[in-house]
C-alpha positions as CSV (number, residue, x, y, z in Angstrom):
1,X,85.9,109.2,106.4
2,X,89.0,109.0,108.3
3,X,91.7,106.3,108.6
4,X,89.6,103.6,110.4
5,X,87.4,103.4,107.3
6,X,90.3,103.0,104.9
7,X,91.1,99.9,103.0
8,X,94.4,98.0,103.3
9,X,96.9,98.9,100.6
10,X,95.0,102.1,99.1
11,X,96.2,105.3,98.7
12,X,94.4,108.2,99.8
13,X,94.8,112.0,100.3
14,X,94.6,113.6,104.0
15,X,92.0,116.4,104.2
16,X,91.7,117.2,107.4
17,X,93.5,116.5,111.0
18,X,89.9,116.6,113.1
19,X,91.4,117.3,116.9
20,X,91.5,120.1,119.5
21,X,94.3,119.0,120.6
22,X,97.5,121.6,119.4
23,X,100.1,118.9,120.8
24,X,98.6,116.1,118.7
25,X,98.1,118.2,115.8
26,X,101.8,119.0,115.8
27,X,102.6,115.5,116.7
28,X,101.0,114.4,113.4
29,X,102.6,117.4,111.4
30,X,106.0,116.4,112.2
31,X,105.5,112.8,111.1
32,X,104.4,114.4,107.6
33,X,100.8,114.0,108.3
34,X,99.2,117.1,106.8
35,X,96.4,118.5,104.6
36,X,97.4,117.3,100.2
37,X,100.0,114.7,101.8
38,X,99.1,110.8,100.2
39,X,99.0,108.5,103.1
40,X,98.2,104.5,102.8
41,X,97.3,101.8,105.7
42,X,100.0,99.1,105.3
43,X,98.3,96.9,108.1
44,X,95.8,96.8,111.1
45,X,96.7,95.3,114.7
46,X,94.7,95.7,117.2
47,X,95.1,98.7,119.0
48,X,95.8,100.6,115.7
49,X,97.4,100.4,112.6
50,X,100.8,101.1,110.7
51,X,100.4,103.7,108.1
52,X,103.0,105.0,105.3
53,X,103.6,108.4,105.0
54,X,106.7,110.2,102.8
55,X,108.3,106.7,102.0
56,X,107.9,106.0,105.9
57,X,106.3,103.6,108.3
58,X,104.4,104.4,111.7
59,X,102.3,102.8,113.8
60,X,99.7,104.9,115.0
61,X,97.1,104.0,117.8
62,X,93.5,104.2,117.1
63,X,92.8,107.7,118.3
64,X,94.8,109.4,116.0
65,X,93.9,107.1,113.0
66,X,90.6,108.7,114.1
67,X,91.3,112.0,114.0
68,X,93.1,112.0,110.2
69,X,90.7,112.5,107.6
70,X,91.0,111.2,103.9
């Protein structure tokens, strides 16, 4: 299941960053997205979505709310 799948408001745990991509997998590690860390989906627009993470907001686009796993 990865962040597409998640429900508005929910708190879940990150498993997994699923990409071969070293740049985007630090990308995503320097906004605190990492393996343990709680993450929630505050809202969806329409070319991604705007997550919380570490008593932060971002807004991510779709590909890389694909490629976090919870």
């Amino acid at each position: 299941m990865n962040l597409m799948d998640a429900n508005l408001g929910e708190e879940y745990m990150i498993k997994d960053i699923v990409t071969d991509d070293e740049e985007l997998n630090s990308f995503l590690f320097s906004l605190g997205c990492y393996s343990g860390e709680p993450i929630t989906v505050v809202s969806r627009k329409k070319r991604g979505c705007v997550i919380s993470v570490k008593d932060a907001r971002y807004n991510i686009d779709n590909d890389l709310a694909q490629a976090i796993s919870i």
